[in-house]
Each structure stands twice: as C-alpha cells, then as structure tokens.
C-alpha positions, 0 to 999 in steps of 0.5 A: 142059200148059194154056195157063194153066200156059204163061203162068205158065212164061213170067212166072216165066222173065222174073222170075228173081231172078239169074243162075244159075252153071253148072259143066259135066261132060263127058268127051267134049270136043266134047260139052262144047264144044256143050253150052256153045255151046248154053248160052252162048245161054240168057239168064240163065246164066253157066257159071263151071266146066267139066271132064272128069272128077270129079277135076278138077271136086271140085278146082274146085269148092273154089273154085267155087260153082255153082248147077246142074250140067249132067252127063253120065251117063256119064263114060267111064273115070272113078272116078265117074258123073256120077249119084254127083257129083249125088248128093255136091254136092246142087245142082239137076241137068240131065243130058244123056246117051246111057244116060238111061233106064238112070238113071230111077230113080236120077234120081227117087231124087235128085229126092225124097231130095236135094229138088232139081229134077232133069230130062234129055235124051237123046243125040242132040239138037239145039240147039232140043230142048236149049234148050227142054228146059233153060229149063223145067228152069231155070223149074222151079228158079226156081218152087221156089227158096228165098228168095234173101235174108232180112230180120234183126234186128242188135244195131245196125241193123234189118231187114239184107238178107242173102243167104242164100248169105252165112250160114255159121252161127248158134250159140246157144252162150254161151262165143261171146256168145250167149243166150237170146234173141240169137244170133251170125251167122257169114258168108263175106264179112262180120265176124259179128253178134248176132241179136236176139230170135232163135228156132232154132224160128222160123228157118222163118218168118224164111226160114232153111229146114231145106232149106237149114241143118242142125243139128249140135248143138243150139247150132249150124244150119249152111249145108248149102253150108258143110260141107266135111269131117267130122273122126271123131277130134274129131267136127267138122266143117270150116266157113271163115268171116270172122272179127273181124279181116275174114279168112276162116279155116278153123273147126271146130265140134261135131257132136252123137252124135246128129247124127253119123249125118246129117252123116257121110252128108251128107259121105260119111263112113264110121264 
C-alpha cells in the first residue's frame, strides 16, 4: 500500500465518528479472554457482548445492539458457525479463527451479498498481528460507513439532528396522518413526528440509505436493525417503537406479496 494511502488510514483511524460497540463469539473461553485483553487495548471500542455459543449470543442480542461482531469460525459443538451467525445479523464481521482458509469463499460471499466490511485473521497470532490487523479492519468499517446522523425537517422544528440508529420507520399511510407530501417518522427513544415535504424517492439524498432501510410495502421503509420477526399467518412483520404515550411497545406493520420474498429472507423465514 502507498505511503499516501497509509496516511489517509491513519487520519480516518483518528477521526472515527464514536465508539464502536463489540459483541464477541468464542466458544474456547481462553480464546475469548485473550481476544478481549487484546481489544480492551484498541482505542475507540467498547465490548458490550461476549458469549460462547450462538444461543447465548441471539439471546442478548434482544437487548444488545453491537456495531461489529469479532467470531470465531468454528464454534465447536454448537448448532451454528460463527459464518452462518455473520450471515443472520448482518453487521461488519472480523473473524478470528484457526480454519480461515476453509471459509474464503463464504467470507467473500458475505463481503459482497451482506454489503458489509468483512476481514480475518488466522489462529496463531500474537497480540501485535492481532492489533494491527483489527484497526485497518475498523479504518475500513469507518471509510465505508454510512452517515451517522441526517439533518430533517418536522411539522414544528427545522433542521433536527437525528441519529439514524434512532429511526424505526417512515410510513406514508394516510389512516397514521400521513400525505402526499408529509410523512410520520417512527423512533425507538422518541414520540414520533410528521415529515415535511418529504420524498420516498429522495430518502438517498437526505441520508436514509437503501443499505440501510428496506421496504416492505409501499407505505412503508423500515430500519433493516428493526426488523425482528416475520408473521407468515397475518404477513407482518414485528418492529418495537416509542409510541404517543413515551413507551416503547411491540408493532406490526404490512408486508406487501411483493416484498414477502426479500423480508422472509432477510429474516430466515421459511415459506
């Protein structure tokens, strides 16, 4: 790599935006205690999940939002790879393992269908390979992070600094408040709000990527986070919000025939 190309790393390392959330899956549990010694170290990451098997880690993951998984490949006995629990939750992905080369191509898989910053290291390593090897994967999730916040226009207030993680949803739906030009904005710690002069066709150019929200019906974009379980009997699918009365409670919004396909997969649903 060129020096101009080193440099730059080093800026954007020195610049990230926030601390990044780490859940850890390891089934060797001295395995998992030096991974976390060695990150512990790394400026800039805060380990917020650590488990040993896919059960354990689904299980907190309903109360846990990570921002990156480090995984073993391998995890022993368990019901899942550390590859297929990549693969569910959809999250930029170190993998630290022994077999990394039997993976190479399921990890590239990933990388390209998922969209997400995808890199590994292989069993043995030592504390200083480690340690460079996860700070130019985390330079690389920074480079190619979406926008942290988006700038939005409210029935009251202009200009609204809102963290995207915070957005459930945006509906378009008439019988909720919505028209033409104004929609109603759904959040996980906030009471929602009317958009004004707002464009499903312009989310892109307002920061509200199609990486990052899909749609499930044609009223409705829904932070892909969000999603948590599809129901086939009433074809809905399962979102927790902040409602009117500043609780958070559980929702279910319409999935279209046309996009039960890509929600089903997305959720692992089967037909």
């Amino acid at each position: 790599m060129s020096c101009h190309c080193n440099y730059l790393f080093s800026i954007l390392f020195l610049i990230m935006p926030h601390t990044y959330r780490l859940a850890l899956l390891e089934d060797n549990p001295r395995q998992l205690e030096k991974i976390e010694a060695y990150l512990i170290k790394i400026p800039n990451v805060e380990i917020v999940l650590k488990s040993r098997s896919s059960n354990d880690f689904f299980e907190q993951l309903k109360t846990i939002q990570p921002d990156i998984l480090v995984a073993d490949l391998d995890l022993g006995n368990d019901s899942m790879t550390g590859m297929e629990v990549a693969q569910d939750i959809k999250i930029p992905v170190f993998f630290a393992s022994v077999n990394t080369s039997e993976y190479v191509e399921d990890i590239e898989d990933l990388k390209r269908d998922a969209e997400i910053c995808v890199d590994h290291i292989t069993k043995p390593f030592s504390e200083d390979q480690f340690e460079k090897s996860f700070k130019r994967f985390l330079q690389e999730v920074t480079y190619f992070s979406p926008p942290q916040y988006v700038y939005l226009d409210f029935e009251k207030t202009k200009k609204n600094r809102i963290r995207i993680d915070d957005i459930v949803y945006l509906c378009a739906d008439k019988k909720e408040g919505s028209d033409s030009n104004n929609k109603q904005i759904h959040f996980i710690n906030r009471s929602p709000a009317i958009l004004i002069d707002f464009s499903f066709t312009k989310m892109e150019e307002k920061g509200l990527l199609t990486s990052q929200f899909v749609t499930i019906h044609k009223a409705f974009r829904v932070n892909k986070k969000y999603l948590k379980h599809y129901h086939s009997k009433t074809s809905t699918v399962e979102i927790h919000i902040f409602d009117v009365t500043d609780k958070t409670k559980c929702h279910q919004l319409p999935v279209s025939e046309n996009n039960q396909p890509v929600i089903r997969k997305m959720l692992r649903h089967p037909l």
